[in-house]
C-alpha positions as CSV (number, residue, x, y, z in Angstrom):
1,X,6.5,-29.4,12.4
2,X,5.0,-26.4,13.6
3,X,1.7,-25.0,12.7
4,X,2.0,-21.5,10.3
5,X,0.4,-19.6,13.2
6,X,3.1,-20.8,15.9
7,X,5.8,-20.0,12.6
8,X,3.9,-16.7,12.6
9,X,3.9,-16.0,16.2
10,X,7.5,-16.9,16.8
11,X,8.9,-14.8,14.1
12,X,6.9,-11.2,15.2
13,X,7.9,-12.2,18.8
14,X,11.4,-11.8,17.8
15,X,11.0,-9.0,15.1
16,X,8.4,-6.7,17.2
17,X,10.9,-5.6,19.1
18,X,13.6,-5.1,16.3
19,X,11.1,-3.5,14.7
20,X,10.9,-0.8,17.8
21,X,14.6,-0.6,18.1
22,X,15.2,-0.3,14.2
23,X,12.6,2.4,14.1
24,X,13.6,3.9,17.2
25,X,17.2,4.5,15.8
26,X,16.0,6.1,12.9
27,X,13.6,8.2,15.1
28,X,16.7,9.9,16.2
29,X,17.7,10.8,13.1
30,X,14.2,11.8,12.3
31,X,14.2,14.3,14.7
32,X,17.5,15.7,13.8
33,X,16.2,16.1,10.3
34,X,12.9,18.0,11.3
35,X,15.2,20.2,13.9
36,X,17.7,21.0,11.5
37,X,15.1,21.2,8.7
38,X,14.0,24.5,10.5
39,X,17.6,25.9,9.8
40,X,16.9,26.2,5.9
41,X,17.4,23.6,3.0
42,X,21.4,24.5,3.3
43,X,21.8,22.5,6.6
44,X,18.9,19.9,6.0
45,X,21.4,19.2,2.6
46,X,24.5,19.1,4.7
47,X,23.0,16.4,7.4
48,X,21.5,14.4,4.2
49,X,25.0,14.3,2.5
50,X,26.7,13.6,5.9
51,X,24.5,11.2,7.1
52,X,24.7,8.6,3.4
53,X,28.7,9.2,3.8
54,X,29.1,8.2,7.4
55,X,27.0,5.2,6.8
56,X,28.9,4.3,3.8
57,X,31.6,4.3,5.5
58,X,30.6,2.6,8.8
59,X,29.0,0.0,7.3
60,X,31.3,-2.3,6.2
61,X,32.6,-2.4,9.8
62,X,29.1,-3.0,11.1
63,X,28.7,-6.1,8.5
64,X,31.6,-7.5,9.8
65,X,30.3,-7.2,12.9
66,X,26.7,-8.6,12.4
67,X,28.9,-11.9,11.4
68,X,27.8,-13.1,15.0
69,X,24.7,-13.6,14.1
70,X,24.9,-16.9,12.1
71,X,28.1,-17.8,14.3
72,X,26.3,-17.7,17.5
73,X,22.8,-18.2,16.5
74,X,23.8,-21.6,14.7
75,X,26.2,-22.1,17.5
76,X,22.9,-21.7,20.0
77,X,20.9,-24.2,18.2
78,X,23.2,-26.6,18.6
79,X,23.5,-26.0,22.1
80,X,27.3,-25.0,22.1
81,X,27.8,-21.8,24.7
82,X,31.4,-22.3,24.2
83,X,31.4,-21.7,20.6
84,X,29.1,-19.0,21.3
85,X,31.0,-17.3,23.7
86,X,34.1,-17.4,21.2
87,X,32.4,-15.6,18.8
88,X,31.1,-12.7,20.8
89,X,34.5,-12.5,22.6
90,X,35.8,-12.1,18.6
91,X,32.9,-9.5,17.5
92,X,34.0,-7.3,20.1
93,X,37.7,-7.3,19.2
94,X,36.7,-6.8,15.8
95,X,34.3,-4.1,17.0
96,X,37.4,-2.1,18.8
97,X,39.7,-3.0,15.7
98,X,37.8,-1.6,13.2
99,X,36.5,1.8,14.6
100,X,40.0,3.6,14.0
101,X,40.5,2.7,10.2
102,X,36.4,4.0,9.7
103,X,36.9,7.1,11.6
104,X,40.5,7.8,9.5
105,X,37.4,7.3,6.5
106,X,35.2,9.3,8.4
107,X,37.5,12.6,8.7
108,X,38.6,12.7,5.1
109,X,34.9,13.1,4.0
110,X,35.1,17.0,4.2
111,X,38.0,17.4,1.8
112,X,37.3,14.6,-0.3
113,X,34.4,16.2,-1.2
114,X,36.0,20.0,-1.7
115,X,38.1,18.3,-4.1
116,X,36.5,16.1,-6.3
117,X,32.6,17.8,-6.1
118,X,30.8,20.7,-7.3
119,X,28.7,20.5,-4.6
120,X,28.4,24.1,-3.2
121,X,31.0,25.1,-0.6
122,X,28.8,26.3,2.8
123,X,26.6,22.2,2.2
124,X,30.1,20.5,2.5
125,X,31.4,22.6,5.4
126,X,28.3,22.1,7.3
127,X,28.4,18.3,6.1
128,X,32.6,18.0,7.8
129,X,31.1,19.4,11.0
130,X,28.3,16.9,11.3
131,X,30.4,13.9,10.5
132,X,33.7,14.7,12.7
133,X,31.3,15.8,15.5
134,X,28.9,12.0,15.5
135,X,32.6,9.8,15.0
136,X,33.2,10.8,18.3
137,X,31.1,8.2,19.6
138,X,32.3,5.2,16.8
139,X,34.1,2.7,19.1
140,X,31.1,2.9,21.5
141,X,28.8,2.5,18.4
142,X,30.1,-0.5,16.9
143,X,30.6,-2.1,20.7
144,X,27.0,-1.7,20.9
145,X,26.4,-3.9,17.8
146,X,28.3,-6.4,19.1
147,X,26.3,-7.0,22.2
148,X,23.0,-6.4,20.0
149,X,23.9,-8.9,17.7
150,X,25.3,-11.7,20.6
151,X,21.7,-11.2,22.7
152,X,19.6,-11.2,19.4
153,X,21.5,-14.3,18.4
154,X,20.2,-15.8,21.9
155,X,16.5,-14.5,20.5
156,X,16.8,-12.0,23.4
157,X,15.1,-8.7,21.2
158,X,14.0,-6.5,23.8
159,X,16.8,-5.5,26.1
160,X,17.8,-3.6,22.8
161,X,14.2,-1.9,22.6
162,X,14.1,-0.5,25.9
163,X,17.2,1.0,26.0
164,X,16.2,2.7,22.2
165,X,12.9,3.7,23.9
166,X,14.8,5.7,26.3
167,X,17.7,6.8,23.8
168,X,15.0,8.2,21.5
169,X,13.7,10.5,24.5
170,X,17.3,11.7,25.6
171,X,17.9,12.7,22.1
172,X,15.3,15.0,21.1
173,X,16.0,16.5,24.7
174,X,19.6,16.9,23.7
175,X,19.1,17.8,20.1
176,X,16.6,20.4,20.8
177,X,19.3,22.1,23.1
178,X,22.6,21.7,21.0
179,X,21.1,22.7,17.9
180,X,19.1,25.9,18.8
181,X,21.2,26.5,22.4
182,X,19.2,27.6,25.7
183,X,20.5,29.4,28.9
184,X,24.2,29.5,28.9
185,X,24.7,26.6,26.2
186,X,25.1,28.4,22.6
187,X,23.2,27.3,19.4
188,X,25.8,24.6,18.0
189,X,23.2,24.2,14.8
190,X,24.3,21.0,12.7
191,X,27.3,20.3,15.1
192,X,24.8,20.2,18.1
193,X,23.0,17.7,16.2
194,X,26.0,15.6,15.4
195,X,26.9,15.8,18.8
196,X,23.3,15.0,20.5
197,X,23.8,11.8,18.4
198,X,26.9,11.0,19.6
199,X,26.3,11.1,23.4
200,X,23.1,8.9,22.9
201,X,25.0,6.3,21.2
202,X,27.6,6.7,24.0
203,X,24.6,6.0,27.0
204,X,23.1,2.9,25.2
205,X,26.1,1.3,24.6
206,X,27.0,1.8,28.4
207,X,23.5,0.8,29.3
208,X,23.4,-2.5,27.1
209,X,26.6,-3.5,28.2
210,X,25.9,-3.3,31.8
211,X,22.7,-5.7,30.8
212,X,25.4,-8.1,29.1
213,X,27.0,-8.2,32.7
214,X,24.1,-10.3,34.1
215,X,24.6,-13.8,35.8
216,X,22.5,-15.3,33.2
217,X,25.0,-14.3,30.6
218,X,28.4,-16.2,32.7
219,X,28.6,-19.0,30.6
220,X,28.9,-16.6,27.2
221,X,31.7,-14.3,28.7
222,X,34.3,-16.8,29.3
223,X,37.7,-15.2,28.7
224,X,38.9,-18.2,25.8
225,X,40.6,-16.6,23.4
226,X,39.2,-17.1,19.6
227,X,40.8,-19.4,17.9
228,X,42.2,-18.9,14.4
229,X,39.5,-21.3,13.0
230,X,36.7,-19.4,14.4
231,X,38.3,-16.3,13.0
232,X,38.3,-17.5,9.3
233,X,34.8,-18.4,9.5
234,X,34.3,-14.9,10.6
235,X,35.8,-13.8,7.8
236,X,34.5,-16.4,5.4
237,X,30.7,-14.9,6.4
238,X,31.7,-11.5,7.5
239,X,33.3,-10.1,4.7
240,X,30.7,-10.5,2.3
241,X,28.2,-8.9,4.8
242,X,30.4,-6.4,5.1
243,X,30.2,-5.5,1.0
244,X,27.2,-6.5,0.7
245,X,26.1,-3.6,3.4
246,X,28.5,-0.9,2.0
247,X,27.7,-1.5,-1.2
248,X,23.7,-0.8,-0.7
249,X,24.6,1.8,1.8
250,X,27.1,3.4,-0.8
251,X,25.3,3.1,-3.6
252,X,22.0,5.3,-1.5
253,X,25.6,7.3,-1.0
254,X,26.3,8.0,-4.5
255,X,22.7,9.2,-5.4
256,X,22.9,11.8,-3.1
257,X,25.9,13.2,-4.6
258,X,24.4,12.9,-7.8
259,X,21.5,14.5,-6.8
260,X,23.9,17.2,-4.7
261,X,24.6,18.2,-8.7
262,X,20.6,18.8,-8.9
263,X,20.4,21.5,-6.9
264,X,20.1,22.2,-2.4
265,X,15.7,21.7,-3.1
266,X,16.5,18.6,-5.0
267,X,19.1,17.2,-2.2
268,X,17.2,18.3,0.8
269,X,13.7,16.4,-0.6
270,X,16.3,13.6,-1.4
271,X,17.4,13.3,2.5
272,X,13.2,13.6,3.7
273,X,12.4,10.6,1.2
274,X,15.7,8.4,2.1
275,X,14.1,9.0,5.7
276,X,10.8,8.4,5.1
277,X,11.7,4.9,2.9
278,X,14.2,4.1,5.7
279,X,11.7,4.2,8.1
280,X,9.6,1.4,6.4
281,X,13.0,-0.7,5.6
282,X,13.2,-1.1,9.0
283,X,10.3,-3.1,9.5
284,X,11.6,-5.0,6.5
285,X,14.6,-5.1,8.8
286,X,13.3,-6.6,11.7
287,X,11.5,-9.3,10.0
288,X,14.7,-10.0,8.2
289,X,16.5,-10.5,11.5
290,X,14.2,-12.5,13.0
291,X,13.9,-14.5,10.2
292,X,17.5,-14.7,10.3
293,X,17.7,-16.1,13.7
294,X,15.2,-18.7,13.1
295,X,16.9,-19.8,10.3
296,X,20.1,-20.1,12.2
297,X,19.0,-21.9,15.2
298,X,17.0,-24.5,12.4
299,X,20.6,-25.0,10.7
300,X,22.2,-25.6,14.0
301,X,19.7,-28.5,15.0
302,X,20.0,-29.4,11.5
303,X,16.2,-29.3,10.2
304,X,16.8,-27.9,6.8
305,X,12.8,-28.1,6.6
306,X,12.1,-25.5,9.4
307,X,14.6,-22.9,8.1
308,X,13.1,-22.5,4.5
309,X,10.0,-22.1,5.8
310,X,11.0,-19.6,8.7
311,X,12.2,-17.9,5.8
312,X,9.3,-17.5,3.5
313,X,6.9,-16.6,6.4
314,X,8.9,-13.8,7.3
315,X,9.0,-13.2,3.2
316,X,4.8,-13.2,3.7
317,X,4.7,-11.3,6.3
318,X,7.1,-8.6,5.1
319,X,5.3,-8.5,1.5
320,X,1.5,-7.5,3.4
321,X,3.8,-4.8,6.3
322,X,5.4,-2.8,3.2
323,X,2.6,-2.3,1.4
324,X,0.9,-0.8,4.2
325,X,3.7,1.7,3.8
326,X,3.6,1.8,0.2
327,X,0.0,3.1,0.5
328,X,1.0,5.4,3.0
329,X,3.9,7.3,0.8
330,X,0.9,7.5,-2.1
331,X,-1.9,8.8,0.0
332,X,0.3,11.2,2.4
333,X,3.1,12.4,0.6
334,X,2.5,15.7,0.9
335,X,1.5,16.1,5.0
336,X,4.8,13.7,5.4
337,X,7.0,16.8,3.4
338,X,5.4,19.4,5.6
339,X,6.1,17.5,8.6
340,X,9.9,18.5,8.1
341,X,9.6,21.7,5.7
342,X,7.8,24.6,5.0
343,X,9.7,25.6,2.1
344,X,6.8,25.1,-1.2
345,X,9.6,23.8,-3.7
346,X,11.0,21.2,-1.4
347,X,7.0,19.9,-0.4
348,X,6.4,19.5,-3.8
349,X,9.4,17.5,-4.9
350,X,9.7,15.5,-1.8
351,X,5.8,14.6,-2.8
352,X,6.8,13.6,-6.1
353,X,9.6,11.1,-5.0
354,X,7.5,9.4,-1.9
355,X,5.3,8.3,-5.0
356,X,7.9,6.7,-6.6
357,X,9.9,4.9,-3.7
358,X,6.2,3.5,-3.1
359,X,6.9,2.0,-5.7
360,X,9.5,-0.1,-4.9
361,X,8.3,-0.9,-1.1
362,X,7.4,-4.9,-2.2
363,X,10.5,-5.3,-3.8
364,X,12.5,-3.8,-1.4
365,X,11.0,-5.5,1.8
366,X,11.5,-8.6,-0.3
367,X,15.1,-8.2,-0.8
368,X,15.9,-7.3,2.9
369,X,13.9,-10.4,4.2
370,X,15.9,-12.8,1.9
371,X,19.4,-11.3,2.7
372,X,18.5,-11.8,6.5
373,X,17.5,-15.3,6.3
374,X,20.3,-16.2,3.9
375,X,22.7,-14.7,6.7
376,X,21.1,-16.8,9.1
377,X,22.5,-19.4,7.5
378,X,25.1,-18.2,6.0
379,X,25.0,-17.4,3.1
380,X,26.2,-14.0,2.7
381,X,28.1,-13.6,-0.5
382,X,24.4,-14.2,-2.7
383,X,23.5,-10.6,-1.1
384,X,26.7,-9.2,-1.8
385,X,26.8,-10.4,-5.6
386,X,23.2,-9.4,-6.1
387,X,23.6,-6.2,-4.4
388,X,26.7,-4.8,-6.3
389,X,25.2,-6.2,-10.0
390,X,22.2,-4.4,-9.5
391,X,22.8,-1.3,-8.2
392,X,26.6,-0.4,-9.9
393,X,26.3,-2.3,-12.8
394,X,23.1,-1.0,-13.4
395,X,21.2,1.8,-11.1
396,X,23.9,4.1,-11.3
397,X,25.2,4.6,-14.0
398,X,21.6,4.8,-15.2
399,X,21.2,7.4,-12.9
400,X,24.0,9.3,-13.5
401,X,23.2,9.7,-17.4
402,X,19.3,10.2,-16.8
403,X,19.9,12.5,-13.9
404,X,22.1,14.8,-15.4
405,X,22.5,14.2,-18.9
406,X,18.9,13.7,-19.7
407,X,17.5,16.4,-17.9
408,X,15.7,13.4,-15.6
409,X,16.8,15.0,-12.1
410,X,16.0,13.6,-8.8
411,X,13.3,11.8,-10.3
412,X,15.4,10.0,-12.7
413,X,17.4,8.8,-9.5
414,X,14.7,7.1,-7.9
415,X,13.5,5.5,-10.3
416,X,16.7,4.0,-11.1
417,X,17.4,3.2,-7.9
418,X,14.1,0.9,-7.6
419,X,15.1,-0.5,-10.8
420,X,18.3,-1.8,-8.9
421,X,16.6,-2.8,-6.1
422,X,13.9,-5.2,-7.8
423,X,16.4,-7.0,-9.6
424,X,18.3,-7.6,-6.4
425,X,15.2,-9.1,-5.3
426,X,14.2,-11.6,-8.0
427,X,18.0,-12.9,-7.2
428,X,17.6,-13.7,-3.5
429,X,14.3,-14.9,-3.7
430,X,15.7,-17.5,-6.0
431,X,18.3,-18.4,-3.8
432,X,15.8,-18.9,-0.7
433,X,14.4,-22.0,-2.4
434,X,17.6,-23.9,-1.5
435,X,17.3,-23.7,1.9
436,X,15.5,-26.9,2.1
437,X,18.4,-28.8,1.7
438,X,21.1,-28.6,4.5
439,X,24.0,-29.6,2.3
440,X,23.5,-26.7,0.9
441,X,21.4,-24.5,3.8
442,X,24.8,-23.3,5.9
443,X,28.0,-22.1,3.9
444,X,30.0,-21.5,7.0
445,X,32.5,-23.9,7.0
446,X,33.3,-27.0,9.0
């Protein structure tokens, strides 16, 4: 058994650089946001509204995806490449497969929302453009994941990081240009952005591919094709992931539209705090993963004992990283707001609702950590029950009614929304405590 500070040491090895990538991704977004912030609250509200929709949508593809991870981490620990090569060969076809039907979603979010929303008319045009322009790049998006989830699996991190490190620079280049034009190249405002986006996720996929290519990778890219066993297990994990992800995803979805019903000041603080609180998820994130993968590998040697404690030191150390953050959103909430606007009623709101997602910052990190070492050994329809109990049987329609009913506003959201996410917490926590026996540690069946 090894000691807690080797448990603690492997674990940030792996997540540090998750951590970087995670962050770095959301960087890019960052920047689009503070870019397009300087437009006015009309286009900040578009890209807030367009950005929960796309990822409500892509999601579910990406969970079904991220089904390698417990596949070909588990099949790594038991020192299978063959089994592990099957899998990635099968995350990439579901990759390809799957990035038609989302950007069919993708396309229809424009109308969809001219006819069943009040939401006013020059936020949803501006929210079609951003969201046609960035499914440009899907298929090379969700390829990407693939090969991010097969090298992770391997507890390879940092090929990932690098190639975010550089993504991140390319971007704000790009951005800078499309939204607000230079020279000959026009000002393409929220369309620029969308389209900044989309080239950068083109370039890393092409640049993490060609890593993929290496010799050290031959005996993962044999050309077997999956078998229909393999396939069901993919499923069997997958599908829940998939929900599981969609559902949280769509349910941070939802709240924007309800608080697009507020008002363009209460939507536009809305998108800064999702930002600011997805920024500090991702360090919940990366733990999470790396937890994940420990866990996965412990299941595949069969040591039932090492994966339920992976788990509950990445749990530790995600409870003292968030409320770092949590302490952050109190004590700067106001010089975080006028980092991306200089507009008085949008500082002020976006002040009042970094106080309460601080709030939730333990609860949150807690639930993330859980879900990724329950995936790890896959167990992936706990996260999926807990997710969709507590947030549409209970945060939503509580927010809907206090929110607009009550008079509660964006406010009223947020508060609901933590509500959700605490419960989802207490459940997964639970289930973490049966990791230590291996009967019960891996659901992916035989």
């Amino acid at each position: 058994m090894p000691s807690l500070r080797e448990d603690l040491s492997k674990t940030l090895r792996l997540a540090a650089p998750v951590a970087v990538s995670q962050v770095g991704m959301l960087a890019m977004g960052l920047v689009d946001t503070l870019l397009v912030g300087r437009l006015g609250p009309t286009e900040l509200a578009a890209v807030a509204l367009g950005d929960a929709l796309y990822f409500s949508f892509a999601v579910f593809a990406v969970g079904l995806i991220m089904s390698l991870d417990p596949l070909i981490s588990q099949a790594y620990g038991a020192q299978d490449p063959e089994r592990a090569s099957e899998a990635y060969r099968l995350g990439r076809w579901l990759a390809l497969g799957l990035s038609l039907p989302v950007f069919g979603l993708v396309v229809s979010i424009e109308p969809a929302l001219r006819a069943l929303t009040a939401i006013d008319r020059e936020v949803v045009t501006l929210c079609g453009d951003y969201v046609t322009t960035r499914s440009l790049a899907l298929a090379p998006s969700m390829l990407y994941m693939a090969d991010r989830c097969f090298l992770r699996s391997l507890g390879e991190t940092r090929p990932a990081m690098v190639i975010t490190l550089f993504a991140i620079a390319l971007n704000a280049g790009l951005s800078y240009l499309l939204i607000f034009g230079a020279g000959p190249l026009p000002p393409l405002g929220v369309a620029g952005a969308a389209l900044a986006t989309a080239g950068c996720r083109l370039s890393m996929f092409a640049a993490l591919h060609l890593w993929t290519r290496r010799a050290r990778y031959a005996p993962y890219r044999r050309l077997r094709r999956p078998s229909w066993e393999l396939g069901k297990k993919a499923v069997w994990v997958g599908l829940p992931m998939g929900f599981s992800h969609s559902s949280e995803v769509g349910a941070f979805a939802v709240a924007s539209l309800i608080v697009g019903h507020v008002g363009v000041v209460a939507l536009a603080s809305h998108q800064i705090t999702i930002k600011m609180s997805s920024a500090s998820f991702m360090f919940a994130i990366a733990i999470g993963t790396a937890a994940g993968i420990r866990v996965g590998h412990a299941v595949g040697r069969g040591t039932p004992e090492l994966a339920y404690r992976a788990a509950w030191v990445g749990i530790g150390l995600g409870l003292v990283g968030m409320s770092c953050s949590a302490g952050l959103f109190l004590g700067g909430g106001a010089l975080i707001a006028r980092a991306f606007t200089l507009d008085p009623g949008v500082i002020a709101l976006t002040t009042t609702l970094l106080s309460i997602a601080a709030a939730f910052q333990l609860s949150d990190g807690c639930q993330a950590i859980a879900a990724g070492a329950l995936r790890g050994a896959g167990q992936t329809g706990w996260p999926f029950v807990a997710n969709v109990c507590a947030h549409w049987g209970f945060a939503l329609p509580l927010a809907y009614v206090w929110a607009l009913f009550w008079g509660g506003g964006a406010q009223a959201v947020w508060w609901s929304m933590a509500l959700g996410l605490t419960g989802t917490a207490a459940v997964l926590l639970w289930r973490v405590t049966y990791l230590k026996d291996l009967r019960l540690a891996s659901q992916i069946p035989k």
